[in-house]
Backbone as a printed PyTorch tensor [residue, N CA C, xyz], in Angstrom:
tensor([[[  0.8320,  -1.1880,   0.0000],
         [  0.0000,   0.0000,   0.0000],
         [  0.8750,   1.2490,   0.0000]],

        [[  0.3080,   2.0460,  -1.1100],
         [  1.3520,   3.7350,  -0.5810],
         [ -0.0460,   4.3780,  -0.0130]],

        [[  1.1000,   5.4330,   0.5860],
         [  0.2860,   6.1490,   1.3750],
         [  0.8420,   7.8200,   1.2960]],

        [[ -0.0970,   8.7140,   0.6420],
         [  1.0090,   9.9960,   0.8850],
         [  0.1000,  10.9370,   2.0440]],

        [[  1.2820,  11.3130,   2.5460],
         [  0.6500,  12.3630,   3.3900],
         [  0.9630,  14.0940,   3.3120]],

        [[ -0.0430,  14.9570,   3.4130],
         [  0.2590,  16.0110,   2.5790],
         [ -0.4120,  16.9100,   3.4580]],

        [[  0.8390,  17.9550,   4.0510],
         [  0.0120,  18.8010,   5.1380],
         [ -0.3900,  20.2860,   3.9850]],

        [[ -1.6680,  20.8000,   4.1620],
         [ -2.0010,  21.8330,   3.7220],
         [ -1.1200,  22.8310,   3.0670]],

        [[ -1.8440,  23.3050,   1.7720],
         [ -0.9700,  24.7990,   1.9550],
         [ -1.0300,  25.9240,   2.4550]],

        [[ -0.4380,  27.1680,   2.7200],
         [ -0.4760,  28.3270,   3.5220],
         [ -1.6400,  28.7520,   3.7890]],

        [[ -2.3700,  29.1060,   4.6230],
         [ -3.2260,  29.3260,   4.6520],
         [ -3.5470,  30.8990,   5.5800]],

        [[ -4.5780,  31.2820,   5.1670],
         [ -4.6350,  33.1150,   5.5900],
         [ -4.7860,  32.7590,   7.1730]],

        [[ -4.5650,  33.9740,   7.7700],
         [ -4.7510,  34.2880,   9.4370],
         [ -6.6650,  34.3700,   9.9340]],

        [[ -6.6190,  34.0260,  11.1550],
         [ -7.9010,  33.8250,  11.3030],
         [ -8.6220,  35.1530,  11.0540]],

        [[ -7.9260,  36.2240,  11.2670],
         [ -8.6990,  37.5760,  11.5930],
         [ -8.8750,  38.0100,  10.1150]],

        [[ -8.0780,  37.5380,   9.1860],
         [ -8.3460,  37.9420,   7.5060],
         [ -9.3630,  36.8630,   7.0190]],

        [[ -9.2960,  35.7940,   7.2460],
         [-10.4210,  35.0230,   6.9970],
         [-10.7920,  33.7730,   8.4910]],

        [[-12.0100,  33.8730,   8.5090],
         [-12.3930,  32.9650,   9.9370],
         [-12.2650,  31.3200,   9.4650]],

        [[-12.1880,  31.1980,   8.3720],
         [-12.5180,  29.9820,   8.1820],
         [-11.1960,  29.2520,   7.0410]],

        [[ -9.9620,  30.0290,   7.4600],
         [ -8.7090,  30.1320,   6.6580],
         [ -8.6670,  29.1350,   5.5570]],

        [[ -8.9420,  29.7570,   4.6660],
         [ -8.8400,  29.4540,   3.2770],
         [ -7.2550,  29.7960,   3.5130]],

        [[ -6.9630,  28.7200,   1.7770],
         [ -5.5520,  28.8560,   1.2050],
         [ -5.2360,  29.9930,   0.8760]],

        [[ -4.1960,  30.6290,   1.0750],
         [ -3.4430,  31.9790,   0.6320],
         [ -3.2330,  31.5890,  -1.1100]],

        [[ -3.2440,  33.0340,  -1.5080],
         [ -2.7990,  32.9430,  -2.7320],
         [ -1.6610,  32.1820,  -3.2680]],

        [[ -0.4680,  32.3490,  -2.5760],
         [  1.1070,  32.2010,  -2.4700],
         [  0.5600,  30.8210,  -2.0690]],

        [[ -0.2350,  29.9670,  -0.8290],
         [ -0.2460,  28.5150,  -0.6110],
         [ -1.0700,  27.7140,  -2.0650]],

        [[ -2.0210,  28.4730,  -2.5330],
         [ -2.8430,  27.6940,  -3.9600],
         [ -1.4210,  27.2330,  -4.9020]],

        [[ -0.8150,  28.5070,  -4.9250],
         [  0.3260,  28.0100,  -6.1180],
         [  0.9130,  27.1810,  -5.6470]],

        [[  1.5970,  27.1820,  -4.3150],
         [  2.9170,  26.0660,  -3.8100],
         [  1.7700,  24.5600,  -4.2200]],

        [[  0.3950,  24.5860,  -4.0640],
         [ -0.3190,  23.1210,  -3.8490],
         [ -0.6960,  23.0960,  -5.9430]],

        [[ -0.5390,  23.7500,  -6.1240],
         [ -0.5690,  23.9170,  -7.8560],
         [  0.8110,  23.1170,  -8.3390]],

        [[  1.9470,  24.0080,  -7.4050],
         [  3.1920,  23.4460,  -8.3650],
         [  3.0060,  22.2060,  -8.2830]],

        [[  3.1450,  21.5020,  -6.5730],
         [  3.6290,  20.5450,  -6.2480],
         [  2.7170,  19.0260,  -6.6530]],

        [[  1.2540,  19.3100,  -6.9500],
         [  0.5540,  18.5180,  -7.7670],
         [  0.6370,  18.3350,  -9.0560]],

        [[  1.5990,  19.9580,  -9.9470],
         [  1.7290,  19.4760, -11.0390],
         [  2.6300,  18.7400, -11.3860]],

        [[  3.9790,  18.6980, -10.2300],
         [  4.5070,  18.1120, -10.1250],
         [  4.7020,  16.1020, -10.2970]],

        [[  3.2010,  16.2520,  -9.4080],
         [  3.2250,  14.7170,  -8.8910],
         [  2.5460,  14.1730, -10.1740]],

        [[  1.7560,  14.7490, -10.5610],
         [  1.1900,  14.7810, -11.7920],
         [  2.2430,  14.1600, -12.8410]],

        [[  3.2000,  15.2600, -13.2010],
         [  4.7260,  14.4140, -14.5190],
         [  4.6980,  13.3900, -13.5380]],

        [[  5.1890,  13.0390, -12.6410],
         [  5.9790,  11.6470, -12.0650],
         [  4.7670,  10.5020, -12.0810]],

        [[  3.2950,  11.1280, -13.1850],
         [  2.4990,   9.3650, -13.2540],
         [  2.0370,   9.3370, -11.7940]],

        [[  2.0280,   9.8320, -10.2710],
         [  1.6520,   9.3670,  -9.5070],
         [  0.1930,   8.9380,  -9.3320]],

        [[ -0.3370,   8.0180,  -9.2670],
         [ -1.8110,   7.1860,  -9.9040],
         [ -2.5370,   7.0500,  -8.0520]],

        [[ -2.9800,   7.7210,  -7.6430],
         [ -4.3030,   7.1550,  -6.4610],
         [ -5.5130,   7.1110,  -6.4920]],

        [[ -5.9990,   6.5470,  -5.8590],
         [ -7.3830,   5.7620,  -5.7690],
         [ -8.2580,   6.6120,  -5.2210]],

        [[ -8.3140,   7.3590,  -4.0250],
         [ -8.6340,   8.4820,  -3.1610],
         [ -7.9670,   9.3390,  -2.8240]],

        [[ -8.2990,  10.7680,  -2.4710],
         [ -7.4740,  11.6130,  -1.3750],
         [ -9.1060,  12.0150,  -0.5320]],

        [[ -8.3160,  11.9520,   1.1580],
         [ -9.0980,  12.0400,   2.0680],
         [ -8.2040,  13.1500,   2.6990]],

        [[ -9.2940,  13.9430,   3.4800],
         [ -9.0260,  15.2360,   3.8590],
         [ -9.9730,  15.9450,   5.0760]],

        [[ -9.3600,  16.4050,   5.6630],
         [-10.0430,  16.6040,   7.0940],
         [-11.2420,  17.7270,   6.4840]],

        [[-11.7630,  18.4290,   7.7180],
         [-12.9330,  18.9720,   7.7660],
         [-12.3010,  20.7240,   7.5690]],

        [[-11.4500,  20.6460,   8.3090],
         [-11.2230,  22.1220,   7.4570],
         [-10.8950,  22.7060,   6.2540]],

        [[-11.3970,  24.0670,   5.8770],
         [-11.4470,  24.3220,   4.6780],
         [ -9.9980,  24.4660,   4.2060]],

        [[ -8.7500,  24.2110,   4.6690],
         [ -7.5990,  24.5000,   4.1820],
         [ -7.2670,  23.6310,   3.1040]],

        [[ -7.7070,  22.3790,   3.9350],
         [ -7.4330,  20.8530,   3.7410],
         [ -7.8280,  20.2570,   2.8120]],

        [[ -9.2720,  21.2740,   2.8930],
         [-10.7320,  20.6270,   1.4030],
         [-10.0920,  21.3620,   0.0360]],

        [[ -9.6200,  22.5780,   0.5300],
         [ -8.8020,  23.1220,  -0.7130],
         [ -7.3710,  22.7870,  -1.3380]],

        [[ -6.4700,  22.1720,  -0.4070],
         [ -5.5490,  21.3950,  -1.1430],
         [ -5.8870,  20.1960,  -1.4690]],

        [[ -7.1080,  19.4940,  -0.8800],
         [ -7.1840,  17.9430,  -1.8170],
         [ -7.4680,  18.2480,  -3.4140]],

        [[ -8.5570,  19.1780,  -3.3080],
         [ -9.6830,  19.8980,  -4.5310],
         [ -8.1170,  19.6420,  -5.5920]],

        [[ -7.1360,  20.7400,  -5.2240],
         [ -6.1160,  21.1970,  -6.1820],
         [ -5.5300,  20.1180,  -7.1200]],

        [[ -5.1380,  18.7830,  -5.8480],
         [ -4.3530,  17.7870,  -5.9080],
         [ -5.4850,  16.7610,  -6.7800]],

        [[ -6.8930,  16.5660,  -6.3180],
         [ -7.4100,  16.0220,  -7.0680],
         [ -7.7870,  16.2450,  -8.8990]],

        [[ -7.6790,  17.4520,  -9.2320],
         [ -7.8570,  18.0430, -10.3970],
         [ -6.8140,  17.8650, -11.2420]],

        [[ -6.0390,  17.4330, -10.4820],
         [ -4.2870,  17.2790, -11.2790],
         [ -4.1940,  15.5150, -11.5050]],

        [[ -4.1320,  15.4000, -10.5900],
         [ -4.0090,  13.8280, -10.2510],
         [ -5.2690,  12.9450, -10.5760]],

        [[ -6.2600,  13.4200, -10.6570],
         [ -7.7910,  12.4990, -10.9560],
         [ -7.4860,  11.1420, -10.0500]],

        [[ -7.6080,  11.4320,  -9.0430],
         [ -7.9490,   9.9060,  -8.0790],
         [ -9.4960,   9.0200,  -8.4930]],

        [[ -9.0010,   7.7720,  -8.5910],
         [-10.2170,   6.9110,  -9.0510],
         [-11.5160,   7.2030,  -8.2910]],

        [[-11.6080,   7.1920,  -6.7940],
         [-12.7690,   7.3380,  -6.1480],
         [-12.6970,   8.7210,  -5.5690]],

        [[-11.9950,   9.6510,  -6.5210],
         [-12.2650,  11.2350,  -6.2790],
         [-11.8190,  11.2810,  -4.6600]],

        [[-12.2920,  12.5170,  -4.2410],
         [-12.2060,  13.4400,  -2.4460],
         [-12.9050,  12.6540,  -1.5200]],

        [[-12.7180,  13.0280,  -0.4380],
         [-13.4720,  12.5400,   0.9050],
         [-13.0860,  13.2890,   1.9450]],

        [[-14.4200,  13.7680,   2.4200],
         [-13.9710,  14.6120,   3.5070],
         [-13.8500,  13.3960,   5.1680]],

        [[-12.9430,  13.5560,   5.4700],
         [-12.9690,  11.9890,   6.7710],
         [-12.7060,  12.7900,   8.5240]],

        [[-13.7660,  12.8430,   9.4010],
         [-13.3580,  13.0870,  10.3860],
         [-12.4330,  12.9010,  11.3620]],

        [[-12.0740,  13.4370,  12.3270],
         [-11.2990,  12.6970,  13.0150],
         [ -9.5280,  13.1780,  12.5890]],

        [[ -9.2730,  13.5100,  11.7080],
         [ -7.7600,  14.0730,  11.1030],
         [ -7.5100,  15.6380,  11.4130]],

        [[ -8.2140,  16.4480,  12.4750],
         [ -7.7910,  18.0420,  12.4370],
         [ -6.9220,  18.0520,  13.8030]],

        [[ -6.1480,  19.2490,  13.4100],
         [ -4.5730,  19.4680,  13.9700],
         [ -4.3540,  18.4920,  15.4820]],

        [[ -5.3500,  18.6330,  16.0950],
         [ -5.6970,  17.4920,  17.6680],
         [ -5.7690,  16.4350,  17.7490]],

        [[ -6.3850,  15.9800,  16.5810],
         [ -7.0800,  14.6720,  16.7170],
         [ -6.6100,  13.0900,  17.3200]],

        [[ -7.0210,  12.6390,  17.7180],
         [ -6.2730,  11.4490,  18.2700],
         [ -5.8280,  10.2140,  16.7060]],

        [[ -4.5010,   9.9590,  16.5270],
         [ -3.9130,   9.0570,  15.7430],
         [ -4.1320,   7.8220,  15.2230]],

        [[ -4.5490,   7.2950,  16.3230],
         [ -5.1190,   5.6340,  16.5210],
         [ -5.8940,   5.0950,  15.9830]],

        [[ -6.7100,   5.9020,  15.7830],
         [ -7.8290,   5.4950,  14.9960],
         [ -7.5220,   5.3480,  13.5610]],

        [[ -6.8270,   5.9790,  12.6640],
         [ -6.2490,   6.2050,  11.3310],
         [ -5.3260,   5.1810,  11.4280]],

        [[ -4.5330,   4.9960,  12.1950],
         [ -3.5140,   3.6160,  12.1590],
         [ -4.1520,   2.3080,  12.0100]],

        [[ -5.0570,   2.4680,  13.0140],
         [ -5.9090,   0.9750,  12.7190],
         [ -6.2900,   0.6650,  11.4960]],

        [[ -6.9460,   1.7810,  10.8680],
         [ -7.7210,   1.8920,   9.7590],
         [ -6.7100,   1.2520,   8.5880]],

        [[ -6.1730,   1.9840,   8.5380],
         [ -4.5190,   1.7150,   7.7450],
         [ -3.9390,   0.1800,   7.5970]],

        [[ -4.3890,  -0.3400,   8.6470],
         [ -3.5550,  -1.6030,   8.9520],
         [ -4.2480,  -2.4460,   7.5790]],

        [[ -5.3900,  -2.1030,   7.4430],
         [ -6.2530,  -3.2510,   6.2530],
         [ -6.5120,  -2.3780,   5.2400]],

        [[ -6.0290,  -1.2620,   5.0340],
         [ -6.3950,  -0.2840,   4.1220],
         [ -5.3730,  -0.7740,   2.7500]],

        [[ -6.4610,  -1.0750,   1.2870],
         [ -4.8760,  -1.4510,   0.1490],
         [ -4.9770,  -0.3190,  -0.7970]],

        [[ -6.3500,   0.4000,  -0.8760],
         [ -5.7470,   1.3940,  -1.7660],
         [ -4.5560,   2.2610,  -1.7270]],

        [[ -4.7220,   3.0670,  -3.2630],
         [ -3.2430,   4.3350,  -2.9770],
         [ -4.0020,   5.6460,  -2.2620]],

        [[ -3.5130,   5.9140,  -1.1130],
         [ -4.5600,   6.8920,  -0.7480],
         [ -3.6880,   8.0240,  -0.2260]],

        [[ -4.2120,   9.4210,  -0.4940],
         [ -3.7420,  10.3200,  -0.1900],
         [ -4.1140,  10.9600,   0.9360]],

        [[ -3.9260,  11.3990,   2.1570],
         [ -4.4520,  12.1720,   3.3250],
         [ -3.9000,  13.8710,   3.3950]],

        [[ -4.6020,  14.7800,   3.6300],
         [ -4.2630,  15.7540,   2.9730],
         [ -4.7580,  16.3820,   4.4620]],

        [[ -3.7180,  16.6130,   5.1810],
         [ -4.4070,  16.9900,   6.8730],
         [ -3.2500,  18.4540,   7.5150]],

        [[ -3.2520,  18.1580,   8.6760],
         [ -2.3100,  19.1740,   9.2200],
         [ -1.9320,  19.0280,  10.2380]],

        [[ -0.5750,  19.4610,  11.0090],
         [  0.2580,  19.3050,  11.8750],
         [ -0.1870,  19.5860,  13.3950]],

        [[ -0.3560,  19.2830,  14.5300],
         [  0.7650,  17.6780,  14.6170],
         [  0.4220,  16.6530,  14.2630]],

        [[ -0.8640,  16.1840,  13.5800],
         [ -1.8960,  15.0140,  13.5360],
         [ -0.8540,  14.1860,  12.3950]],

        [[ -0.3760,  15.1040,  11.3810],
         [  0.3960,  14.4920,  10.2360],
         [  1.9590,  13.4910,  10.8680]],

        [[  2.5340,  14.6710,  11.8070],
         [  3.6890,  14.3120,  12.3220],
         [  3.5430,  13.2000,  12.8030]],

        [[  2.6410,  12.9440,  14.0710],
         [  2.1010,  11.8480,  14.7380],
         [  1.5180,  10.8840,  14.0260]],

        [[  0.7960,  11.0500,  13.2450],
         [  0.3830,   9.5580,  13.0960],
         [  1.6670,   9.2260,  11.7870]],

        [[  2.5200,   9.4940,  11.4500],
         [  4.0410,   9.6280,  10.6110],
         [  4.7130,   8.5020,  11.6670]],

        [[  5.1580,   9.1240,  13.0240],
         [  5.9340,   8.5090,  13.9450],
         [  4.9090,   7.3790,  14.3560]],

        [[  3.7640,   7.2710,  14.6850],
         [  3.6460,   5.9300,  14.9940],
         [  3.5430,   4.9630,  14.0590]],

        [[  2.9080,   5.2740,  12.6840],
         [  2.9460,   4.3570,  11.5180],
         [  4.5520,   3.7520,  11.0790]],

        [[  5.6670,   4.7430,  11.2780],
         [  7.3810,   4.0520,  11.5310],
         [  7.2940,   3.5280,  12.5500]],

        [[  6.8290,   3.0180,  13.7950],
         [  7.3220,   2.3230,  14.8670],
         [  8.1110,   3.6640,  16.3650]],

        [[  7.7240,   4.6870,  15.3620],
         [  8.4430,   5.4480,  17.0840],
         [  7.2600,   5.9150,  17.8300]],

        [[  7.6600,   6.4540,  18.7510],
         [  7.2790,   7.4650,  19.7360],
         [  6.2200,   8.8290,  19.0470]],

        [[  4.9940,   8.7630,  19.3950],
         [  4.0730,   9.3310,  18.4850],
         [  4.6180,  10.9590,  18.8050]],

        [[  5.1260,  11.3230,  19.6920],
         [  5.7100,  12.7900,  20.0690],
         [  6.8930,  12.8040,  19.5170]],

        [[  7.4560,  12.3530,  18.9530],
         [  8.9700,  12.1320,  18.3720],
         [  8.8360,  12.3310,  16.7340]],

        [[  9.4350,  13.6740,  16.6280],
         [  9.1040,  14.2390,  14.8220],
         [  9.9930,  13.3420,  13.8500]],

        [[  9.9220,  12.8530,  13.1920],
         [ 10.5670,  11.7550,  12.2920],
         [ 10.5720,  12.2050,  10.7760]],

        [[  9.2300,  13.3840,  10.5600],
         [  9.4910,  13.5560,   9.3740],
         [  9.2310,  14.8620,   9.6310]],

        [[  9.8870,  16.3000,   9.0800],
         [  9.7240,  17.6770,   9.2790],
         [  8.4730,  18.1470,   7.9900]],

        [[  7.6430,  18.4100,   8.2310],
         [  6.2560,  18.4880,   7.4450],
         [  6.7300,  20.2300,   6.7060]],

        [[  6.4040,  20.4090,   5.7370],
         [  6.3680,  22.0150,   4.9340],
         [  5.0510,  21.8650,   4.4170]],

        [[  4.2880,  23.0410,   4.3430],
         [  2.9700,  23.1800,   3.8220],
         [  3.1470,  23.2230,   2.5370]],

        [[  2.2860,  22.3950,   2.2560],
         [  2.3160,  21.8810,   0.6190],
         [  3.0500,  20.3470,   0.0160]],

        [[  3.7800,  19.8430,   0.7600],
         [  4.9340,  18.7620,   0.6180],
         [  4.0920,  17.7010,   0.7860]],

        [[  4.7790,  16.6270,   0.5630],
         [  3.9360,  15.5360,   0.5410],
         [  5.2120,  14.2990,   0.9780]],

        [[  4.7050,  13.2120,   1.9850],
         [  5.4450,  12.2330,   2.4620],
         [  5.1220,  10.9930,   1.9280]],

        [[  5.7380,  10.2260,   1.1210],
         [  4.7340,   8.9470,   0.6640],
         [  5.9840,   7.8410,   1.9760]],

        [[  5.0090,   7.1280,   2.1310],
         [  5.3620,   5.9060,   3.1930],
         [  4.6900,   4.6050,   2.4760]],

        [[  5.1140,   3.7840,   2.4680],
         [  4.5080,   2.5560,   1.7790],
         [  3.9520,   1.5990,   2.8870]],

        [[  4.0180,   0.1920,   2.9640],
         [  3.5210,  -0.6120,   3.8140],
         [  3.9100,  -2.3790,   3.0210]],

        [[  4.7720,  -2.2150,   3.1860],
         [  5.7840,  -3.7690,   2.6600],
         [  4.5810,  -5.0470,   3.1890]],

        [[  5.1480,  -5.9910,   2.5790],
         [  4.6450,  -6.9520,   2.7700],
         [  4.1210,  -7.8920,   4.1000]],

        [[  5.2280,  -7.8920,   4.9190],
         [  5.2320,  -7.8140,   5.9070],
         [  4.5500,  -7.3400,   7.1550]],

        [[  3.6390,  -5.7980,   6.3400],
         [  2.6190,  -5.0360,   7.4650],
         [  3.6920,  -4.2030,   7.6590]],

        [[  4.8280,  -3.5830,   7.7940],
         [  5.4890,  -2.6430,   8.4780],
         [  5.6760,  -1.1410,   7.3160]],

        [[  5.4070,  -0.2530,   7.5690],
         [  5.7400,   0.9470,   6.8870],
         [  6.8240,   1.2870,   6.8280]],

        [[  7.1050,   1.9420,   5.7680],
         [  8.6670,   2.1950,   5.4000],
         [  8.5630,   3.5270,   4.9140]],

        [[  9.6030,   4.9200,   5.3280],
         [  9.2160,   6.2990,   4.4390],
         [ 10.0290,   5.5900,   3.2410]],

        [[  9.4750,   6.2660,   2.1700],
         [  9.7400,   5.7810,   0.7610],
         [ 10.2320,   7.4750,   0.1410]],

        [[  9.8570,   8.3660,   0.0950],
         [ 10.3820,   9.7660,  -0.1890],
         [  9.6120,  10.7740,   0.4440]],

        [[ 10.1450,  12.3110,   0.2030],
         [  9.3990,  13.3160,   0.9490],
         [  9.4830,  14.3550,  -0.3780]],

        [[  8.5850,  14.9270,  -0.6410],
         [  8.6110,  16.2320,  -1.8510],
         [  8.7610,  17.5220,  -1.0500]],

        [[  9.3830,  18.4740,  -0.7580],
         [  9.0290,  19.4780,  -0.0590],
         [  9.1400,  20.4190,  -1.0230]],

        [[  8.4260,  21.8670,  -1.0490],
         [  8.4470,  22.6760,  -2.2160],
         [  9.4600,  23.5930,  -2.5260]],

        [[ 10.4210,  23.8230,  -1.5460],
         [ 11.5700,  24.1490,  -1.6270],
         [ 12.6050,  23.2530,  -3.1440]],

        [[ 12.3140,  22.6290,  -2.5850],
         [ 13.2240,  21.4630,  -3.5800],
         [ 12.3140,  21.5460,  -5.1990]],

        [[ 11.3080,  22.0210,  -5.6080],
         [ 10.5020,  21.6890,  -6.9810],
         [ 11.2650,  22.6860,  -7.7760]],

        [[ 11.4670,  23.7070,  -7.5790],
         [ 12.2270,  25.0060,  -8.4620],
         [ 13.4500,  23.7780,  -9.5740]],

        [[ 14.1830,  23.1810,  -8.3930],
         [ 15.9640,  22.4620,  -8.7960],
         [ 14.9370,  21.3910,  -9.5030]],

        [[ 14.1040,  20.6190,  -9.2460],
         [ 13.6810,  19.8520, -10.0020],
         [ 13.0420,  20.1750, -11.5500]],

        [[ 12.3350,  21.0480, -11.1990],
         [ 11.5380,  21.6820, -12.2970],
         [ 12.7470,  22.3770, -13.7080]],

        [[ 14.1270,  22.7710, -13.3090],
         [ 15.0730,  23.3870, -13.7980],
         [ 15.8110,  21.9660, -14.5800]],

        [[ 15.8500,  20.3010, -13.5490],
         [ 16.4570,  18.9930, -14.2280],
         [ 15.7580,  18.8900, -15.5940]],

        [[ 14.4700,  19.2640, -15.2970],
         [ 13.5040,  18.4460, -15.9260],
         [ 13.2480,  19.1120, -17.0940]],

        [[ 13.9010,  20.2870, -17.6180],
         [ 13.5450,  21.2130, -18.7410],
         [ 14.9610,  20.5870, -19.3670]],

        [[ 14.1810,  20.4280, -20.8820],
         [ 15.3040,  20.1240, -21.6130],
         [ 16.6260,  21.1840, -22.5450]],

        [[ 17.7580,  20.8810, -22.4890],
         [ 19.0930,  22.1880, -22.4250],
         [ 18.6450,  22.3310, -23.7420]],

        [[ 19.2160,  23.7590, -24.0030],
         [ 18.7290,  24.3920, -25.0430],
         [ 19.9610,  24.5720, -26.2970]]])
């Protein structure tokens, strides 16, 4: 099973919007980095996405790029608090390619317990907009498999143009 996990992009301050929508500057970083995933063929089945509107707006982005087979889902239980455990379990029998499109610490945490550590113990450093794919070997055990962060798409985007 892959699994990517993808914390939100930037999103406005509560007092500019109550219900923080994506910033202009966060739409593009979740634009590049889907168009990104997009060239690399990445093929999923779903992206699931918490209840806030940050979250509903970077799946939207990622889904329009990527066309997941069984489209969006909004799934409770994944906002910045939420307890982990429940998504791990879920996970354990879960085979689609599924995308979770949530936000920090919920991302971090359920990251460290799906590797085997300490659910308070940061294992993977999350950037808004980036995406973590972790797989799930044969065996049942998760493995991080790569991290996209948007810092890094510029040097990629520059490989990937052909010399003139």
């Amino acid at each position: 099973m892959q699994l990517y996990l993808v914390q939100h992009g930037a999103s406005k301050s509560e007092s500019d919007d109550p219900q923080r929508g994506l910033t202009d500057e966060g739409r593009q970083t979740v634009e590049q980095m889907a168009d990104h995933l997009s060239l690399l063929g990445l093929a999923l089945d779903r992206i699931e996405h918490s209840e806030k509107l940050r979250a509903r707006q970077t799946a939207e982005i990622m889904a329009e790029r990527l066309r997941p087979r069984q489209g969006t889902k909004q799934v409770c239980g994944m906002g910045p608090n939420d307890y982990v455990e429940p998504m791990q379990d879920r996970l354990r029998t879960e085979s689609d390619k599924l995308m979770l499109v949530g936000h920090l610490p919920y991302l971090s945490r359920l990251a460290a317990m799906l590797l085997g550590v300490r659910k308070d113990r940061v294992v993977v450093e999350f950037r808004m907009g980036g995406v973590v794919r972790l797989d799930r070997n044969e065996s049942g055990e998760w493995v991080l498999h790569w991290a996209l962060t948007p810092e890094l798409l510029p040097a990629l985007a520059a490989k990937a143009r052909p010399a003139a």
